[in-house]
C-alpha positions in Angstrom: 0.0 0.0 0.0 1.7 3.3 -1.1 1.8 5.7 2.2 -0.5 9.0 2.9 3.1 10.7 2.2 4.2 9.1 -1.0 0.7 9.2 -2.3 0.9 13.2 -1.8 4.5 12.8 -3.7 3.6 11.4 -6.4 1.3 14.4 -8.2 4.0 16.3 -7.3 6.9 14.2 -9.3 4.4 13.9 -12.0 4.0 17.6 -12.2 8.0 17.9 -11.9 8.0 15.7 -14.6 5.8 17.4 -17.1 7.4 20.8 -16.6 10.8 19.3 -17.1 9.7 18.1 -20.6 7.5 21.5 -20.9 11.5 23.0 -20.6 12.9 20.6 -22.6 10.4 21.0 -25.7 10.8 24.7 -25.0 14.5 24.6 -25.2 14.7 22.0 -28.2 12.4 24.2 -30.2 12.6 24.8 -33.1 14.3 21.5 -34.2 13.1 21.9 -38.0 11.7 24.6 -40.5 8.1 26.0 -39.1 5.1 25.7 -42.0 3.1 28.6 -41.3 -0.3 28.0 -43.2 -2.4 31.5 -43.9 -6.2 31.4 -44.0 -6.7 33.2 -47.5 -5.0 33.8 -50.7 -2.0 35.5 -51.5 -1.8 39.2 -50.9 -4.6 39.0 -49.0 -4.4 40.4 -45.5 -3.6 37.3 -43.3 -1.2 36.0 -46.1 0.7 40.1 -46.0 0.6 39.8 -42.1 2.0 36.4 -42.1 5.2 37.3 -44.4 5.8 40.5 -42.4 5.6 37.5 -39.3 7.5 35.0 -40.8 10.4 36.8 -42.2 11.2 38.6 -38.7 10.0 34.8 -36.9 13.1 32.8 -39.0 15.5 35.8 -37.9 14.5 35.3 -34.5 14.4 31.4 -33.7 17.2 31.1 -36.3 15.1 28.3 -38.2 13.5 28.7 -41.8 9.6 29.5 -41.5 7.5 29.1 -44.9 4.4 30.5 -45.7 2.1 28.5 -47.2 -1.4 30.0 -48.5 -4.7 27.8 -47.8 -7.7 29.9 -49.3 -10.9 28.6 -49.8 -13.3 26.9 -47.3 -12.0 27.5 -43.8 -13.2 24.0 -42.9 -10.3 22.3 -44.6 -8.0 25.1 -43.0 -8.9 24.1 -39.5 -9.1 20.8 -40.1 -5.4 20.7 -41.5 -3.9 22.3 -38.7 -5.8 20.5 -36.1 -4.7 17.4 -37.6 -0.9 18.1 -37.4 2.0 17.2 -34.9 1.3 19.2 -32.0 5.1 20.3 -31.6 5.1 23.9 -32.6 6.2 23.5 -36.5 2.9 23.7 -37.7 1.3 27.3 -37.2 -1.6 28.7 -38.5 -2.1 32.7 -39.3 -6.0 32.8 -38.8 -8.4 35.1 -39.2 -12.2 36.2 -38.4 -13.4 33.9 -40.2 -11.5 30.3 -39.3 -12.0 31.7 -35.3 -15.2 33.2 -35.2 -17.8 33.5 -38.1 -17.6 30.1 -40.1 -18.3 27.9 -36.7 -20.9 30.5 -36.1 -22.8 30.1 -38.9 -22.2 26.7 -40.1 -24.4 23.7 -39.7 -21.2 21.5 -39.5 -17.9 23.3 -39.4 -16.2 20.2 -38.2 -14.4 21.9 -35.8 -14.2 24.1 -33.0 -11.8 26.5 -32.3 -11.7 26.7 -28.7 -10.5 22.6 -28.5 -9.1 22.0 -31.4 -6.5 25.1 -31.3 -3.8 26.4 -28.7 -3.8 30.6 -29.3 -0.3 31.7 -29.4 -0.6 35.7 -29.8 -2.6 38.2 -31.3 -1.3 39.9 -34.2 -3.4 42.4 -35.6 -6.9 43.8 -35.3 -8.7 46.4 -38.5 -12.2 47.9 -38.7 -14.6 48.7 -41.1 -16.2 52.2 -42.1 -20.0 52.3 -42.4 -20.5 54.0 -45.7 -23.5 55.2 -47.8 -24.2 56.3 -51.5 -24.2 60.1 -51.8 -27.5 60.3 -52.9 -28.8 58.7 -49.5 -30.2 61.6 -47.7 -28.1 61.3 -44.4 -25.2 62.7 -43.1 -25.3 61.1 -40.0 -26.0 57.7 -38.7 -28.9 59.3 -36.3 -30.4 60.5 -39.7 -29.6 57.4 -41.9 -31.1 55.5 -38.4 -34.0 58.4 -38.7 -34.3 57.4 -42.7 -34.4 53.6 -42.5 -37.0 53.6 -39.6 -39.1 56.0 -42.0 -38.3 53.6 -45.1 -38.3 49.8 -43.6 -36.7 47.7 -46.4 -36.1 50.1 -48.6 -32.2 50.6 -48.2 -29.9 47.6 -49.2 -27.0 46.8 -47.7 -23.6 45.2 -49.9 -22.6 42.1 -48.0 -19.2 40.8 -49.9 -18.4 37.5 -49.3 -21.9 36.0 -49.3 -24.3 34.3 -46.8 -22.6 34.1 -43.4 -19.7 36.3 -44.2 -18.8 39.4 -42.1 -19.9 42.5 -44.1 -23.6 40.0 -43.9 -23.2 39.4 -40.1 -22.3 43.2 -39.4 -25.4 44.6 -41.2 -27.6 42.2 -39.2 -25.7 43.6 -35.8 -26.8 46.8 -37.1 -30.2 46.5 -37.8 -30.5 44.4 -34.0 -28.8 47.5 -32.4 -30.7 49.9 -34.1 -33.9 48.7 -35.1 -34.1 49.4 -38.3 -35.0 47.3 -41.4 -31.9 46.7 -44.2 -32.0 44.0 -46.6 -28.8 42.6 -47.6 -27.4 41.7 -51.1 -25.0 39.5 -51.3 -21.8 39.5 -53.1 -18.8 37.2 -53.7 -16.0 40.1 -53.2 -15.5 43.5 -51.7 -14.6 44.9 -55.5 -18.2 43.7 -56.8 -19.5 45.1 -54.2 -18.1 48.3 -54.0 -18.9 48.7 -57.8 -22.5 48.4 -56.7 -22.4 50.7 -53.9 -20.6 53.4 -56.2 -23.2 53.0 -59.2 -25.8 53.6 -56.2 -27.9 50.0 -57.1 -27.0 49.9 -52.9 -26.8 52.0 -50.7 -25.0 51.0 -47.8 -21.7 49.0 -47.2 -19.6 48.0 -44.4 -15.9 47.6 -45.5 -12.4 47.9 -44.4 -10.6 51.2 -43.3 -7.6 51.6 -45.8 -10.1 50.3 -49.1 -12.4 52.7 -48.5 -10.7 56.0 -47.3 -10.0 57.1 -51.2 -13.4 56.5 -52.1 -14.6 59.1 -49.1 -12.2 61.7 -49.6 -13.1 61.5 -53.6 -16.3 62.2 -52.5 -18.0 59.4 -54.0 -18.9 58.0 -50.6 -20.2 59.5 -47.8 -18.7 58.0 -44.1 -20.7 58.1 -41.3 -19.0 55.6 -38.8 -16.2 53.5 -38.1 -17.0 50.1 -35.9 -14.0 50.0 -33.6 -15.2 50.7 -30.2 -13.4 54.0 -30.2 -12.3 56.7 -32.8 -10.1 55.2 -34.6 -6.2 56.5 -35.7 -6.9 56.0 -39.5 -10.3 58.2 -39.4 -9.9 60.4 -36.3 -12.4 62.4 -37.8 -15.3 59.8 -37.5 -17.3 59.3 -34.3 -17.5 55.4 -33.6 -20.8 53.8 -33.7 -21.2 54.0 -30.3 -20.3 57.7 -29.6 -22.6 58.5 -32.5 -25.7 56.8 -31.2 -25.3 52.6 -31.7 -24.5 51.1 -28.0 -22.4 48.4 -28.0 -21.4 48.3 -31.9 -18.3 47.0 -32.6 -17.0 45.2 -35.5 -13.6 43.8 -35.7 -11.5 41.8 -38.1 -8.6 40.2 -36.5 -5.1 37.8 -37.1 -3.7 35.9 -34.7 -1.2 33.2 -34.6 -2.7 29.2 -33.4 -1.1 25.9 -33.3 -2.5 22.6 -32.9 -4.5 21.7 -29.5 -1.4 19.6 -27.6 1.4 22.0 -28.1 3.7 22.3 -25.8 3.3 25.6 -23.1 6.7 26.2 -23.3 6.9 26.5 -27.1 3.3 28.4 -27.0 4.9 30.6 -24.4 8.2 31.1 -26.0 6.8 31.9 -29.5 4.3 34.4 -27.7 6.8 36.5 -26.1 9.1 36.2 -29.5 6.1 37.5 -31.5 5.5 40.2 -28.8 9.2 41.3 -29.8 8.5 41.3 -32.9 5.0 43.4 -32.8 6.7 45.5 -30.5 9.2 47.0 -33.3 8.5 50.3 -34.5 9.1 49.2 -38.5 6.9 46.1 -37.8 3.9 48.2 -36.3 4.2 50.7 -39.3 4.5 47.8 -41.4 1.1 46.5 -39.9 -0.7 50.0 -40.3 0.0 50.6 -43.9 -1.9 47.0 -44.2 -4.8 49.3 -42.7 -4.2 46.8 -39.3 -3.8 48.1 -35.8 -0.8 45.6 -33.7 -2.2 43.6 -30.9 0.1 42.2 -28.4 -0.9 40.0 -25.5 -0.6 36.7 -23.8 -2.2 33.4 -25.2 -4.8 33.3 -22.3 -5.8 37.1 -23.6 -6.2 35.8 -27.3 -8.3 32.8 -26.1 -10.5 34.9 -24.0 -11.0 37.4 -27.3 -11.7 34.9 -29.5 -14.2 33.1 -27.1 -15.8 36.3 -27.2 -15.9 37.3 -30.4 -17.4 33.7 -30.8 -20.5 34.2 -28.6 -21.1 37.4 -30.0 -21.6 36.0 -33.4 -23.0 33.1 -32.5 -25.8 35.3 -30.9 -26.6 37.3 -34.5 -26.5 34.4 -37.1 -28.6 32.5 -34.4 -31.4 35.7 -34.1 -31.2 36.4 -38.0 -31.6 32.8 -38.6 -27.8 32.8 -40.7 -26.9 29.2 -41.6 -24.5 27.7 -44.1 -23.6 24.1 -45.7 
């Protein structure tokens, strides 16, 4: 019979144990190049944010790190990266859409983020610009509020990237927060749907900071918004939803580094504080903010708590606009 002593022991040794190989792993890593997959096609945003990573990640560990793009359904994504070693050499730049929206919104994602992935670090956050055709008579988002109250279904709304994509899932947080009636129409990318918006077949869009700030100061939209919580550094002179008039209205696109579920701490931890580093450079955060993306550094634990959020939240919206995919 083991004693009341050594039974207390033994948890103990085991948990010795376990951080001695946590060191080990940490100290052994990396023993081979590092495959770091994007979620989206070549210069898109994750694959630009990824390079800028990568390139300053090799320098750093001292071990080749390749970029390889996986666009198209963010099921397969997931389900690659899930699947592979859990040693720290497979890496995965994600983005809204593998962490938040797709398991949101589909009927069978085949995955879930918050088991089948170990956050590493936040990389980057953007936000979009609520926009409107001149010819819509608001200047403000009280008026165009004031307007589509008056008008139910009569504005349209460009929702790029189809059912169950962001620009859909923002409009339908909009019309929840503000009561109002918008119907969407959906196209496959942000161009086709910008062409509508500035031909004025829609009226309103939702889209990214740095695509759409020619378009405004042209003229040829009118801004009203921008969806980060507060003013934002790109469009200082634009209230937030919230400070003019929508509580509780932000929409953010984020990238952030995940491994497999089963990695190591030690190598989670010591690529999180290398990444920090690397965020942390002045040419790396100015490299970040011509991509129209604001740095985000933070622990692992941080990540997983914002991405857990960020879940429920759109859970919440495709689940009260009835949004399913697949």
């Amino acid at each position: 019979m083991i004693s009341k002593h050594l039974s207390l022991l033994v948890p103990i040794a085991l948990g010795a144990n376990l951080m001695a190989g946590y060191v080990a792993a940490e100290e052994a890593y990396p023993s081979k190049a590092i495959t770091l997959f994007t979620a989206g096609p070549p210069g898109g945003p994750a694959d630009a944010a990824a390079r800028l990573i990568a390139e300053r990640l090799q320098a750093a560990l001292r071990q080749a790190v390749v970029v390889e793009n996986r666009p198209g359904n963010p099921k397969t994504t997931a389900k690659t990266i899930a699947s592979a070693a859990p040693d720290g050499h497979t890496l995965l730049m994600a983005n809204t859409s593998v962490l938040a929206i797709f398991p949101a919104v589909s009927k069978n994602s085949g995955y879930d983020p918050s088991k089948d992935f170990a956050p590493v670090a936040s990389v980057a956050q953007a936000h979009q610009i609520l926009v409107v055709h001149p010819t819509v008579p608001a200047k403000t988002l009280k008026e165009l509020v004031a307007y589509a109250k008056a008008n139910p279904g009569k504005l349209n709304y460009a929702a790029a990237g189809g059912i169950g994509g962001l620009p859909h899932l923002a409009g339908e947080l909009f019309k929840r927060h503000a009561g109002v009636d918008m119907v969407p129409v959906f196209f496959k990318g942000a161009a086709e749907a910008l062409t509508a918006v500035l031909g004025g077949h829609v009226q309103v869009t939702f889209e990214n900071i740095t695509i759409l700030l020619p378009l405004i100061q042209s003229g040829q939209l009118r801004a009203l918004a921008v969806t980060s919580e507060t003013r934002n550094p790109q469009a200082p002179d634009l209230p937030s939803m919230i400070e003019a008039g929508i509580p509780d209205y932000v929409v953010t696109t984020f990238l952030g580094l995940v491994a497999p579920a089963g990695t190591p701490p030690g190598i989670i931890g010591k690529l999180n504080v290398t990444i920090n580093e690397i965020l942390n450079s002045a040419e790396m955060q100015a490299s970040l903010r011509n991509l129209g993306s604001i740095p985000q550094i933070g622990s692992p634990r941080e990540f997983a708590a914002f991405i857990a959020a960020e879940s429920r939240k759109w859970a919440a919206v495709a689940k009260s606009a009835g949004i399913a995919v697949d």
